[in-house]
C-alpha positions in Angstrom: 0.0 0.0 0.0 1.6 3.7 -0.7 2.1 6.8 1.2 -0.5 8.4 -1.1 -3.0 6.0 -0.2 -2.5 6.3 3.5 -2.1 10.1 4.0 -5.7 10.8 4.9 -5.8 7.9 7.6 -2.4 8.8 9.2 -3.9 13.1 9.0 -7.2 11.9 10.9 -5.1 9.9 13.3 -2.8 12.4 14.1 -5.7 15.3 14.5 -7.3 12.6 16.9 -3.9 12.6 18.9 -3.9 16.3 18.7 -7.3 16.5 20.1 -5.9 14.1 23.1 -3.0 16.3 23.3 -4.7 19.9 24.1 -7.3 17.7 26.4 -4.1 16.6 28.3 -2.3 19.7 28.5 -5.6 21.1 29.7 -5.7 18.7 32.6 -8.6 17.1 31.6 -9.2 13.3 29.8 -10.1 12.9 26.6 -13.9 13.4 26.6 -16.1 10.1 25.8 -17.7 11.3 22.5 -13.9 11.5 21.2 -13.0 8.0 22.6 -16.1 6.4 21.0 -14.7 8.0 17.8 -11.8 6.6 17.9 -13.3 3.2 18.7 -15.4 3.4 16.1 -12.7 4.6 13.6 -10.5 2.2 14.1 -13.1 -0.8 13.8 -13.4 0.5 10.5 -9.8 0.4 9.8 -9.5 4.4 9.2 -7.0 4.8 12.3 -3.9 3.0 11.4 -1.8 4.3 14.4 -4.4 2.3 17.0 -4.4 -1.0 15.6 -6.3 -3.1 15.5 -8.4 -3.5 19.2 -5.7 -1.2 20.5 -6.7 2.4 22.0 -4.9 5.3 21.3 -4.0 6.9 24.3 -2.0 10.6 24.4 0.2 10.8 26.6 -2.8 11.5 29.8 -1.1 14.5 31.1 1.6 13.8 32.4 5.4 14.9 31.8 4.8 15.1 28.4 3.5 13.3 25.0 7.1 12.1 23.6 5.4 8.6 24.3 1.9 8.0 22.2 0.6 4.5 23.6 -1.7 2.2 22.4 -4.0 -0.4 25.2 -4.9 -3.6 24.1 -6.7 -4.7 27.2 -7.0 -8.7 28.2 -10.1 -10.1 30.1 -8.9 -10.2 33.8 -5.3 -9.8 33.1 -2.3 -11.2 34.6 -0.6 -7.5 34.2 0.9 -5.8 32.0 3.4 -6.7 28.8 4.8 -3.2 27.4 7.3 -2.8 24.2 8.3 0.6 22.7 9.7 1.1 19.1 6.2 1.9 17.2 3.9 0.0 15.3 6.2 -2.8 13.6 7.4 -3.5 17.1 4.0 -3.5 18.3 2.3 -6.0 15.9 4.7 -8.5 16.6 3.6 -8.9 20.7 0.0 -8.4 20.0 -0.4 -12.5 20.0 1.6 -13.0 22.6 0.0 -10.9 25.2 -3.2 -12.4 24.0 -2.2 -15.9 24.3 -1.1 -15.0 28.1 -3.6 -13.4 29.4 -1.5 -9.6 29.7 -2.8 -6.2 28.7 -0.7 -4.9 26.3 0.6 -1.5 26.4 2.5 -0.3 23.2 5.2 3.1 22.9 5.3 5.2 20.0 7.8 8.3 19.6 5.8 11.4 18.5 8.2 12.0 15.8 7.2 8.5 14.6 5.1 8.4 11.5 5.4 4.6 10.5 1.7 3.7 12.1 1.2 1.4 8.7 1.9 -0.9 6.3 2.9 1.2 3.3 4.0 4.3 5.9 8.4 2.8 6.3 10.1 6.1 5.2 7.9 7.9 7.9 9.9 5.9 10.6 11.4 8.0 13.4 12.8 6.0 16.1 13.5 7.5 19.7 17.2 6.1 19.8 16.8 5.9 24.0 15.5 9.9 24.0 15.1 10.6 27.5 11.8 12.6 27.1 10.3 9.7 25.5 11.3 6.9 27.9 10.6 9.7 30.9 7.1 9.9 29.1 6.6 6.1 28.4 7.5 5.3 31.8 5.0 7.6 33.4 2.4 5.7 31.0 3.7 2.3 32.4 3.4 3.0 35.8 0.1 4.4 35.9 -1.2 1.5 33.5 0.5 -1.2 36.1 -0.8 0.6 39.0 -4.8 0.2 37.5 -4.6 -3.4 35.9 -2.2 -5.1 38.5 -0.6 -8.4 38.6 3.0 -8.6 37.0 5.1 -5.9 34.5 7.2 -7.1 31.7 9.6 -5.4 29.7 9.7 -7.6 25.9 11.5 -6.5 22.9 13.2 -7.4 20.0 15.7 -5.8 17.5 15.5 -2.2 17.7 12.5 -2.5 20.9 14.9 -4.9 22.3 17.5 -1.7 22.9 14.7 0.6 23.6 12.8 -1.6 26.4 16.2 -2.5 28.2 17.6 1.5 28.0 14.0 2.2 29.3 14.0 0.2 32.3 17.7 0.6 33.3 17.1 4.9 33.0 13.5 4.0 35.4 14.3 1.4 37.3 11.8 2.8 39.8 9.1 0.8 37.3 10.4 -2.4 39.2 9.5 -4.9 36.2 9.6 -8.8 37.0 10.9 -9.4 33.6 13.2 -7.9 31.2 13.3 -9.6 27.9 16.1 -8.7 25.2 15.8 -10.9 21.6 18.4 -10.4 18.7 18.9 -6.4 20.0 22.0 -5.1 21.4 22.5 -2.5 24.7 25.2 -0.3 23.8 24.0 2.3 21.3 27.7 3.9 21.1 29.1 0.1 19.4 25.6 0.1 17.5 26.9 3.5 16.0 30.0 2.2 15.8 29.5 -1.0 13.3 27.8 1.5 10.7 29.3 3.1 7.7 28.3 7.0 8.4 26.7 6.4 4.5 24.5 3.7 6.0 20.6 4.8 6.6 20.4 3.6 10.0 23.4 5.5 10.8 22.1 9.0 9.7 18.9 8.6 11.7 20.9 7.7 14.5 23.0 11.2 13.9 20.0 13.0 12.7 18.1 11.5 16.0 21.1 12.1 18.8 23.7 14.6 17.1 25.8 11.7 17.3 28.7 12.4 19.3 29.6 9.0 21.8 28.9 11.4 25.0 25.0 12.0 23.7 24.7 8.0 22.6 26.6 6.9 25.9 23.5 8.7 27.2 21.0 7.1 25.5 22.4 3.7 25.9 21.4 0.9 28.7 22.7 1.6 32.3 24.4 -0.8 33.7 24.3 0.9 37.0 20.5 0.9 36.2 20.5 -2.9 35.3 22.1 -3.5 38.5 19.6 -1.8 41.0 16.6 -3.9 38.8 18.8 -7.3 39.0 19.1 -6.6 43.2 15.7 -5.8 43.3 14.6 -8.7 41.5 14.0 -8.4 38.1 14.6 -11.2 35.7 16.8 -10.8 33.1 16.5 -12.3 29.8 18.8 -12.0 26.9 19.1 -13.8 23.4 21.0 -13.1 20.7 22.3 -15.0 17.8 25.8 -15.2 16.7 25.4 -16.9 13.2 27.2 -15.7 10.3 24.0 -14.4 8.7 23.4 -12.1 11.7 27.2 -10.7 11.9 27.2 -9.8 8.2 24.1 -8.3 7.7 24.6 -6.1 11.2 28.4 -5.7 10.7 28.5 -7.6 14.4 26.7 -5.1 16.0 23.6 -7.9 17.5 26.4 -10.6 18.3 30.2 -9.2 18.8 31.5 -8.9 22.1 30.2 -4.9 22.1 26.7 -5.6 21.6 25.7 -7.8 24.4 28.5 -9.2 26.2 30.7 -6.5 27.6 27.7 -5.3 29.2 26.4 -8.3 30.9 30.0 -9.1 31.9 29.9 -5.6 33.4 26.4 -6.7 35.3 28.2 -9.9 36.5 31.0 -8.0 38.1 28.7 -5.3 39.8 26.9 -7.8 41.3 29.5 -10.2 41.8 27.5 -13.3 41.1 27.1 -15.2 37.4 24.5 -13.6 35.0 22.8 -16.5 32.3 22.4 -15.3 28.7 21.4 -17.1 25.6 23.3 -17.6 22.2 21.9 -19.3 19.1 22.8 -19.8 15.5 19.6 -18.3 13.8 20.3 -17.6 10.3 17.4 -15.2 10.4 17.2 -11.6 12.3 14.3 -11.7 14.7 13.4 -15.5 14.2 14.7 -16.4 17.7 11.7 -14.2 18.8 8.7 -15.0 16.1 10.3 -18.9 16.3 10.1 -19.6 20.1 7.9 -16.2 21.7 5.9 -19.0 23.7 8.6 -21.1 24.7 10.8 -18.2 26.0 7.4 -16.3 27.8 7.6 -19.7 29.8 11.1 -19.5 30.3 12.4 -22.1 28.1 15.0 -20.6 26.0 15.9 -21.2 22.4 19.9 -22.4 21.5 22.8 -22.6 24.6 23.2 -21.0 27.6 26.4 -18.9 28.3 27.3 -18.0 31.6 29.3 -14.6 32.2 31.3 -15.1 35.6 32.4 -11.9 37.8 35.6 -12.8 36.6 35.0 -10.2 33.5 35.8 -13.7 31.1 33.6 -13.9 28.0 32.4 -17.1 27.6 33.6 -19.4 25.2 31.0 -19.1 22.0 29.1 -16.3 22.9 30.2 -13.5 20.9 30.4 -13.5 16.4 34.0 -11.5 15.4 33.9 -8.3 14.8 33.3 -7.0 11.2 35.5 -4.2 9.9 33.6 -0.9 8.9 34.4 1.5 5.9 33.8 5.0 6.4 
């Protein structure tokens, strides 16, 4: 489907979120005639930035609305599942919260215009902006606080990055489970493996400024992972080290930066052994869309690698590093 075909869905969408956004700056919710639109809008299929049995919600008046979130409530839920990264991100939990019983609560930046198929050269990712995951995290908290029950963090690829740099900048949100599939947690090595030509890399720049002091900023805490780990959290991470994955990312989802150096950083902090997961998908992603049930339950896909306090990476769990051209 084209842009041209899409334009007046994503215009009524975004004067909907406009019409959220002056109610929230106002103090005051959305009024009910306006939510039934929506409702009744996207049943039809005319607001692509919901979804489909999602609600669009703006931001409720709080710090700001750098985070636009979608709901897509369960029948007595078991809590709450959130991911960030927009609606490609989005799509692909919608099942799984569905299957286990969890409200679903979805982050959009408000740069982002990729709320569609057809809508790709609209993307505007967040690259770990601290308005947005301030925002987002506001919007998590209050959602966790009204449905109950447990709080996980689940991404992968790009949302991978997001929802771990999100909970190690808040970990005040405390959530029982942080998932990380095929993703990576430093943004600075992410950078790093790109040719300044590449696209990715010029929305990174465009995005941050792209100096390493603003995307060592925007990258995951580890002091933040390690309040989260002592309080409890459970931390999952997956990645797959299969030549595939290291060519087509230049290393930057499976060399020792991407992963590794962090979670042998965690390990030391806390001075006890952290568990991650290595496979050889040849596929981006597929260690997610291939095994989401399995690794939900806590049955994870290829070996487990254990990084000791000792700072050692273990044997297998990192791809070489690929050389970059300018």
């Amino acid at each position: 489907m084209s842009d041209e075909t899409n334009r007046p869905s994503v215009q009524l969408a975004e004067a909907l979120v406009t019409v959220a956004a002056v109610s929230a700056r106002s103090e005051s919710r959305v009024t009910l005639a306006v939510v039934r639109v929506v409702l009744v809008l996207v049943a039809c299929g005319l607001v692509v930035a919901a979804g489909v049995g999602g609600t669009l919600v703006g931001g409720a008046g709080r710090r700001d609305l750098s985070a636009i979130t979608t709901v897509y409530p369960a029948t007595a839920p078991r809590g709450v599942i959130a991911t960030s990264g927009g609606w490609a991100y989005c799509s692909q939990v919608i099942t799984l919260a569905q299957r286990f019983g969890y409200t679903l609560l979805c982050g959009r930046y408000d740069k982002d215009g990729f709320v569609g198929p057809g809508l790709r050269s609209r993307r505007r990712l967040d690259w770990g902006d601290p308005r947005y995951l301030a925002s987002f995290a506001d919007e998590i908290a209050v959602l966790h606080r009204s449905v109950g029950g447990s709080l996980i963090l689940i991404g992968v690829s790009y949302s991978g990055f997001d929802v771990a740099t999100l909970a190690s900048h808040h970990p005040e949100l405390r959530p029982e489970r942080l998932i990380v599939i095929d993703s990576y947690l430093d943004l600075v090595a992410r950078r790093r493996a790109l040719p300044s030509s590449h696209p990715t890399a010029r929305d990174i720049d465009e995005e941050t400024g792209g100096s390493e002091a603003a995307l060592r900023q925007r990258s995951v805490s580890v002091d933040g992972l390690t309040r989260l780990l002592e309080h409890g959290t459970r931390l999952t991470v997956i990645w797959s080290v299969s030549a595939h994955e290291r060519y087509r990312f230049h290393g930057a989802t499976c060399d020792r930066s991407a992963n590794a150096l962090t979670i042998s950083e965690l390990a030391q902090r806390l001075r006890r052994p952290i568990e991650a997961w290595v496979t050889d998908s040849h596929y981006h992603g597929h260690d997610f869309w291939d095994h989401q049930g399995q690794i939900f339950e806590g049955h994870y896909p290829g070996r487990k690698v254990t990084f000791e306090p000792s700072g050692a990476t273990p044997a297998g769990a990192v791809c070489a590093p690929v050389a970059v051209s300018s």
